[in-house]
Backbone as numpy.savetxt, mean C-alpha at the origin, in Angstrom:
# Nx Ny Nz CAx CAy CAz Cx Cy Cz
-2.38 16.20 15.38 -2.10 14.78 15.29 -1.53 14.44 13.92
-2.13 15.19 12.91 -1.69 14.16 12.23 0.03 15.21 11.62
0.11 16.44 11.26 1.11 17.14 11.47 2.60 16.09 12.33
2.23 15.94 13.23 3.28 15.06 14.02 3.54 13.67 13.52
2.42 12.84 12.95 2.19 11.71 12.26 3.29 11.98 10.97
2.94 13.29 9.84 3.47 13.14 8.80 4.61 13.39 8.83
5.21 14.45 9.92 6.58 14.32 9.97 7.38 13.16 10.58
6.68 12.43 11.38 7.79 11.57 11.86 7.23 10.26 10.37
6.52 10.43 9.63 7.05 9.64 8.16 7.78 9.85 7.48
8.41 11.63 7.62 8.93 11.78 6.76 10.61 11.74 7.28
10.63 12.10 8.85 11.43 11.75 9.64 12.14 10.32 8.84
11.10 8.97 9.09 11.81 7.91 9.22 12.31 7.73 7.53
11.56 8.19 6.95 11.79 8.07 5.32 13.02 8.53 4.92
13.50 9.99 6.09 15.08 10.39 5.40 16.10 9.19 5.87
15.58 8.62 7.06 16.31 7.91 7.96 16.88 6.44 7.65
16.33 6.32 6.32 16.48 4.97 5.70 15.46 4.10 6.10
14.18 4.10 6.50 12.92 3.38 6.84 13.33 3.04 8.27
14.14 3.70 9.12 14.15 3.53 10.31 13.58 4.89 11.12
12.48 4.73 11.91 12.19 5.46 12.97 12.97 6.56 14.25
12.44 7.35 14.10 13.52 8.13 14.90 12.62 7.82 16.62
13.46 7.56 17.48 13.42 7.69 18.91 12.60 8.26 19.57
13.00 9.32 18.99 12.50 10.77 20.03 11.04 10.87 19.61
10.42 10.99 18.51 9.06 11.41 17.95 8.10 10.75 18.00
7.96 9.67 17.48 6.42 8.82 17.92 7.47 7.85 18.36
7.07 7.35 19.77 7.39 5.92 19.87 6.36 4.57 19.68
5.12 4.99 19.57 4.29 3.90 19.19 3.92 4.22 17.77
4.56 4.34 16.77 4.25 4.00 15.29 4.11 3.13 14.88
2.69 2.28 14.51 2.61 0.43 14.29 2.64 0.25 13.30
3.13 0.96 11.90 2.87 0.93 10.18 4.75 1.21 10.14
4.72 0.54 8.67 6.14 0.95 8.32 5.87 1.80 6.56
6.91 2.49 6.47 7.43 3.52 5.42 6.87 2.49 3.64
6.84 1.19 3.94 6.44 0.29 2.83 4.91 0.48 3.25
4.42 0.32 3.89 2.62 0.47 4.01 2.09 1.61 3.53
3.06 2.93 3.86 2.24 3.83 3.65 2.65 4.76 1.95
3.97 3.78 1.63 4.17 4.23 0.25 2.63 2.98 -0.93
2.61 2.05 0.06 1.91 1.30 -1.06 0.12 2.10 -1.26
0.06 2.73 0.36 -1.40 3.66 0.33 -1.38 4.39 -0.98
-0.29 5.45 -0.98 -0.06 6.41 -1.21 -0.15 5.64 -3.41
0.63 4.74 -3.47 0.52 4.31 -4.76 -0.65 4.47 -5.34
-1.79 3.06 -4.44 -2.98 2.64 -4.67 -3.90 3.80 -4.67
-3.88 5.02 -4.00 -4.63 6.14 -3.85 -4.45 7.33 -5.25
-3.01 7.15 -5.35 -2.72 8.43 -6.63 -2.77 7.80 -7.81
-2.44 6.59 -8.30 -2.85 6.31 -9.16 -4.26 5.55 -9.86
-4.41 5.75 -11.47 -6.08 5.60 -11.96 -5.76 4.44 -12.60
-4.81 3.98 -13.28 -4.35 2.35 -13.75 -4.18 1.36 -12.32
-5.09 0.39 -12.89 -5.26 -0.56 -12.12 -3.74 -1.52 -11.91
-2.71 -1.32 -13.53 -1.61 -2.34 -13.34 -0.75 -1.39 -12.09
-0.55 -0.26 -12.56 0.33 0.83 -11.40 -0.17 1.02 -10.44
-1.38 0.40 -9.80 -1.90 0.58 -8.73 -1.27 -1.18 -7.78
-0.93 -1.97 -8.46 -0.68 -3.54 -8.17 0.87 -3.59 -8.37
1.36 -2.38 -9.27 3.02 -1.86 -9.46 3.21 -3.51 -10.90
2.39 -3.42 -11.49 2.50 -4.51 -13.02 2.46 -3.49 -13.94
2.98 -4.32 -14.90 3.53 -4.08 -16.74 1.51 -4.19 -17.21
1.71 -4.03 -18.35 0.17 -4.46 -19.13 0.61 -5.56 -19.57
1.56 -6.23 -19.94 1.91 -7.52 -20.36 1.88 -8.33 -19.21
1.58 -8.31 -18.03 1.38 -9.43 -16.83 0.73 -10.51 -17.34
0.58 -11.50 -16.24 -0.08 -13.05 -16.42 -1.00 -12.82 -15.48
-2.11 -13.78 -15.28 -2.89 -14.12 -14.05 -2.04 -14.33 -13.08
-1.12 -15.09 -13.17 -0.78 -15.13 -11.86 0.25 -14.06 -11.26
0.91 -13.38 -12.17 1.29 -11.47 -11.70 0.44 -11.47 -10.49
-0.92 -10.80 -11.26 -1.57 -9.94 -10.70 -2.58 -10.61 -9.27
-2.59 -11.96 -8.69 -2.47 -12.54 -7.85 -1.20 -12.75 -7.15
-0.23 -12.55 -7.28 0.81 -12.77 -6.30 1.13 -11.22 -5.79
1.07 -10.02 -7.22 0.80 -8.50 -6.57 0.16 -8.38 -5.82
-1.52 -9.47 -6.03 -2.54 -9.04 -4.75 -2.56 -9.26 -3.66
-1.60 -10.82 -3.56 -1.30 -10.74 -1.97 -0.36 -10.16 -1.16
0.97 -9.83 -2.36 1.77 -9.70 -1.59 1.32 -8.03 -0.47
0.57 -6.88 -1.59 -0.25 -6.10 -0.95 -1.31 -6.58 0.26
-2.50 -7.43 0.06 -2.91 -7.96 0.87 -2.76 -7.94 2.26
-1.21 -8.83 2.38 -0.96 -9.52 3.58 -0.09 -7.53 4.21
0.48 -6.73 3.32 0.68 -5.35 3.73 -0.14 -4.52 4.13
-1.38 -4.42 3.55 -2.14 -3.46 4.09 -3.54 -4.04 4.45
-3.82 -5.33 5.09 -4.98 -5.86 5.25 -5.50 -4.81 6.51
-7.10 -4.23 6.71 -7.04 -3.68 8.06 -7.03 -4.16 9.32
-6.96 -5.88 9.31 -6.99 -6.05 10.64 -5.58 -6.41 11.04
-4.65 -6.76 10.13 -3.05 -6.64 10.28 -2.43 -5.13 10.15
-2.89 -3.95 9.48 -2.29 -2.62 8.89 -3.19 -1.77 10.21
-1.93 -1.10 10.89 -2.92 0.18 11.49 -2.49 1.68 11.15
-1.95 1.31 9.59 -1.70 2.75 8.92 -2.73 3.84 8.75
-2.89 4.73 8.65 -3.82 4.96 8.35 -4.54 5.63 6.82
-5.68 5.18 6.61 -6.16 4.75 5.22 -5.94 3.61 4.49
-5.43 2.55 5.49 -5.32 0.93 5.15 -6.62 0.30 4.56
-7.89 0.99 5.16 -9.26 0.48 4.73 -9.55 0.36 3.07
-9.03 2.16 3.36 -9.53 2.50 2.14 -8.88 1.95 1.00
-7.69 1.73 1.42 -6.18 1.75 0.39 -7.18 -0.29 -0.19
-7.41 -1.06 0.81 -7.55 -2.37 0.41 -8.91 -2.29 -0.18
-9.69 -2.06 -0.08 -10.86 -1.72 -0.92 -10.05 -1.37 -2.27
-9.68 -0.57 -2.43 -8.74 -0.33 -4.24 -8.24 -1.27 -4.49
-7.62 -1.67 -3.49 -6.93 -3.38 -4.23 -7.82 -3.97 -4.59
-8.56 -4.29 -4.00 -9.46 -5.59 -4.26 -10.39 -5.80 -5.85
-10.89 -3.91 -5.58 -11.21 -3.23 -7.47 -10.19 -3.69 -8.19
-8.93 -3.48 -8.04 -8.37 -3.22 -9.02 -8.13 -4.69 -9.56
-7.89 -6.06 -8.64 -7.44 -6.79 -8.44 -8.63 -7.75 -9.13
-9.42 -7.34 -9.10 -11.10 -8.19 -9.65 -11.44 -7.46 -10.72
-10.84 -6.43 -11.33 -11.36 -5.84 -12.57 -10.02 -6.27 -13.63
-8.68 -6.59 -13.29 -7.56 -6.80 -13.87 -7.83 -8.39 -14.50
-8.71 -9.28 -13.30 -8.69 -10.82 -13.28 -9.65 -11.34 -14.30
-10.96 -10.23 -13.90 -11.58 -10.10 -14.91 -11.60 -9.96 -16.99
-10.48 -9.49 -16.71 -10.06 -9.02 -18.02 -9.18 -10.04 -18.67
-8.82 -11.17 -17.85 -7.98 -12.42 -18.16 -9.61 -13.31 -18.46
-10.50 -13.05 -18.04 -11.67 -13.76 -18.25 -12.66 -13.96 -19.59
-11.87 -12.41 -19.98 -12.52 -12.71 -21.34 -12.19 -13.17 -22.56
């Protein structure tokens, strides 16, 4: 399963973020969901995890959070590791806001 999964990502990824036909036809995530997993997962900076400068504002790092948010929420995202991926946001996103707090 998932062998077939990663190639037809990588399928659609040569393809210009378009899906190929033939290989999965029910793929419900797009090539932006699963690059933003893939961000939020490999990286340990909270700004490169939200894709911000260290010079951001509060409101940066709230408009990064939704615009992720509304991408990988799990009951809108059926990528998979959407769970996990928004749980990191939310750290990263409350420890960044935090730091405008003090």
């Amino acid at each position: 399963m998932f062998d077939s999964l990663f190639s037809a990502v990588i399928d659609t990824n040569e393809n210009g973020g378009i899906p190929p036909a033939s290989n999965l036809p029910n793929v419900n995530f797009t090539i932006e969901q699963v690059e933003a997993i893939n961000r939020l997962r490999n990286h340990k900076d909270n700004f490169e995890r939200l894709g911000l400068r260290h010079n951001c504002t509060k409101e940066d790092v709230l408009t990064a959070y939704k615009r992720l948010a509304k991408l990988l929420h799990p009951d809108k995202s059926e990528a998979p590791g959407s769970e996990d991926a928004f749980k990191l946001l939310l750290n990263a996103k409350t420890e960044l806001l935090n730091r405008f707090e003090k």
